[in-house]
C-alpha positions, 0 to 999 in steps of 0.5 A: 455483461456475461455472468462471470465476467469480471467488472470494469474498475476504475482507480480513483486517486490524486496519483500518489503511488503509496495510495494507487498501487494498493487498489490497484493490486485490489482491482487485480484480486478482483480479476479486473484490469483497472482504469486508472483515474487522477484527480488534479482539482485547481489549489482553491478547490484542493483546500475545500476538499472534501467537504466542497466541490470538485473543481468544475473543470472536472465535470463528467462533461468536460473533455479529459475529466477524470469522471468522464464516462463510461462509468465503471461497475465498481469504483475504488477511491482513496485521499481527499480529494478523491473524496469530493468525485467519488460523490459527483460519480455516486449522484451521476451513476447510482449503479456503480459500486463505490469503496472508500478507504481510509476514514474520509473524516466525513459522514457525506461521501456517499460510498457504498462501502468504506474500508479501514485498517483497526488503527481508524476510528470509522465502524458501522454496517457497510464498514470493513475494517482490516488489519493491513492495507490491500497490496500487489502481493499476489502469489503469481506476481511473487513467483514470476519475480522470484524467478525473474531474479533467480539467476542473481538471488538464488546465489546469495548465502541464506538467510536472506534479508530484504530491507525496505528503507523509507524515509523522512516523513511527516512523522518521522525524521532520520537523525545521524543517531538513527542513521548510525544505529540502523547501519550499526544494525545491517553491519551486524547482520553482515557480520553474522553472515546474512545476506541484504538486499536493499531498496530505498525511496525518494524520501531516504535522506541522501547521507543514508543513501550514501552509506548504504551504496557503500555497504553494498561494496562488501560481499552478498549485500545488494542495493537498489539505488533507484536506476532500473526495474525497482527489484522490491518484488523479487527481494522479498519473494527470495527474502528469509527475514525482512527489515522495514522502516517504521514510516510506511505502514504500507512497507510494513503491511507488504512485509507481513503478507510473506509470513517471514519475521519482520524487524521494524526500524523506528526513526525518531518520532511517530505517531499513536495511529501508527503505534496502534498499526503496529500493535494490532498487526503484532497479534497476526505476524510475526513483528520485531524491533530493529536492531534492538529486540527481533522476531524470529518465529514465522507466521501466516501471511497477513494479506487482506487483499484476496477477502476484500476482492471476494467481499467486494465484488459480492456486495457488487453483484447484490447491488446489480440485481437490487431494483433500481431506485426511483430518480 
């Protein structure tokens, strides 16, 4: 490999976009186009996890194994199960840079590098810690969907609010008081003249959704109702203000990284993990209460996707001129 040639990089998951599309906006950083990787163990073998073994179907010498080989330069992992492979990749390739985020709740996962967000417990020399999760936000990627949509957004009245809909989760539910208090919240932003562009997920639950297709029938309110190329780039490339809700850090960490005011929408529950999320990201960017108590003040992006890249593919590069140890 020449000097300056970037590494080779797999993306070790079970598939789950909220945990895939994170480090593969890493691997970009990085310079990097990934390999992407899914783990898919048997139930049995998925309950064990990551404490016991990956499933043996999965061995690096069986056809279609997710660690099958050439083994990457540097290997980027999250979830549990992704836990249990990182550990066979580490003992069948020692070369290969391996990093781990979110706490694994386990002290045997053999990463090289373990990275968290401040509202996780792990710390410790070969630990980061950041305030947000890493994320596709790059500038480029920003600047061909601002103009991408340009000829639709750029028309829209300012200011201009993406708002991010999630959903029903294990931590938060939508009641129909919180349905009515988040669309009582949008009407008003119409009312004063703001123009809404909407997204939701698979997870919004159907009532919201409904209601939402049918504000976006009143001017200068767009919504994305799942059909088609996901506009969530360009709206918040050309977003004034973002509204998010309170049941996706990664939603909301994606939101902090355009230095624009960001409303947080809390539906009924939480949790104290998140609670802290929220508290520590309050002290880079600018965070508000939907509909209650906003932020209106600008801030420096919070993106820790370019430091975690340089800081990665250093610790890599130490790693390859380090002497192998002995088998």
């Amino acid at each position: 490999m020449a000097a300056n040639a970037p590494p080779s990089v797999w993306v070790l998951t079970d598939g789950k976009a909220g945990d895939e599309q994170p480090l593969i906006g890493l691997a970009e950083a990085m310079g990097a186009v990934p390999v992407v990787r899914r783990v898919a163990p048997r139930r049995l073998f998925a309950l064990l996890m990551p404490w016991g073994p990956i499933d043996p179907r999965d061995t690096p010498d069986k056809p279609g194994s997710p660690l099958a080989p050439p083994f990457p330069d540097i290997c980027l992992a999250t979830g549990r199960r992704a836990v249990a492979y990182l550990r066979v990749l580490k003992s069948r390739s020692p070369r290969t840079f391996c990093v781990l985020f979110k706490d694994p709740r386990m002290r045997r996962h053999k990463a090289d590098l373990l990275i968290v967000q401040q509202h996780d417990a792990p710390r410790g020399e070969n630990v980061l810690v950041v305030t947000t999760a890493p994320n596709r936000m790059s500038p480029a990627r920003l600047e061909a969907a601002r103009r991408a949509m340009a000829d639709r957004l750029g028309s829209l009245p300012q200011p201009r609010v993406a708002v991010l809909i999630g959903g029903n989760s294990r931590h938060h539910q939508f009641s129909e008081g919180d349905i009515k208090r988040l669309l009582g919240g949008l009407e008003a932003k119409i009312d004063a003249g703001n123009a809404l562009m909407i997204t939701a997920s698979r997870r919004t639950p159907p009532s919201l959704a409904t209601s939402l297709a049918e504000l976006a029938k009143r001017p200068n309110v767009l919504f994305w109702d799942g059909t088609g190329e996901n506009p969530l780039l360009a709206y918040l490339a050309w977003a004034d203000e973002i509204v998010v809700t309170a049941d996706s850090t990664n939603m909301v960490g994606e939101a902090a990284a355009l230095g624009v005011p960001v409303q947080v929408f809390h539906p009924s529950g939480g949790h104290a993990k998140i609670g802290r999320f929220l508290a520590a990201l309050s002290q880079e960017a600018a965070i508000g209460r939907f509909p209650e108590t906003p932020a209106t003040d600008r801030r420096a992006p919070v993106n820790s996707t370019p430091g975690l890249a340089r800081d990665i593919l250093a610790r890599w590069q130490d790693l390859r001129v380090r002497p192998a140890r002995p088998s």
